[in-house]
C-alpha positions in Angstrom: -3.0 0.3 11.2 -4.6 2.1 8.8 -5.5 -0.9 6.9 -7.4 -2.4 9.3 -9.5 0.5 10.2 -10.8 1.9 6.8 -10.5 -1.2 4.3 -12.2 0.5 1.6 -9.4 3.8 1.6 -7.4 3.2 -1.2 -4.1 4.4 -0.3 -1.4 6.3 -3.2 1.8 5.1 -2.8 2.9 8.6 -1.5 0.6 8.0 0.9 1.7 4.9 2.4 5.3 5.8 1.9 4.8 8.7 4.6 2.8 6.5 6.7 5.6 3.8 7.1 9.0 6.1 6.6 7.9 9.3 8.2 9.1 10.7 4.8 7.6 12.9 1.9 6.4 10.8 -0.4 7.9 12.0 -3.3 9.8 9.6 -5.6 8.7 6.6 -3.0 6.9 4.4 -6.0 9.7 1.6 -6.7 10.1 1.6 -2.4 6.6 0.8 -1.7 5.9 -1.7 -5.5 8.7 -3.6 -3.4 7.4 -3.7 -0.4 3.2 -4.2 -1.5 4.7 -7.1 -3.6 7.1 -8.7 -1.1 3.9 -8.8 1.3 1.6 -10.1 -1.2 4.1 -13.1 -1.4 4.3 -13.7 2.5 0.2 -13.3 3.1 -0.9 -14.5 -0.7 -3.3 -13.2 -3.1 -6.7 -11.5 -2.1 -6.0 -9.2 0.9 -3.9 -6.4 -1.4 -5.7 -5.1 -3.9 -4.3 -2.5 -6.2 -6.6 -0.1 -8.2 -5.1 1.2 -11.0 -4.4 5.1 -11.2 -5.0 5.5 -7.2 -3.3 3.0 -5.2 -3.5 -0.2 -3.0 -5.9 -1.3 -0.6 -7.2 -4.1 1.9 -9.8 -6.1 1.4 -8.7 -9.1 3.4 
C-alpha cells in the first residue's frame, strides 16, 4: 500500500480516490472525508494525519 511505503507522501484526496476506485478523481472529496474518517474511528487517532490544503497521510 502506498501508505506503508512512503509515510511522509501526503496524498490529495484525488489522489487516493484513483488509487482505491480506479476512477478520476474528480468530485471524489465527500467519498474519501467518509472513508479517512470512518478509518480513523476503527484504528484511532495518530496514524491519519491530515494537512490542510494537500491531503492525508500516515504517520502510524
Amino acid at each position: 500500500m502506498v501508505f506503508e511505503t512512503h509515510s511522509s507522501w501526503v496524498l490529495s484526496q484525488s489522489a487516493i480516490y484513483e488509487a482505491v476506485w480506479k476512477e478520476p478523481g474528480d468530485k471524489c472529496q465527500s467519498a474519501v472525508v467518509n472513508v479517512v474518517s470512518a478509518l480513523r474511528r476503527k484504528i484511532g487517532d495518530g496514524y491519519i494525519e491530515t494537512v490542510v490544503g494537500s491531503g492525508d497521510r500516515f504517520v502510524g
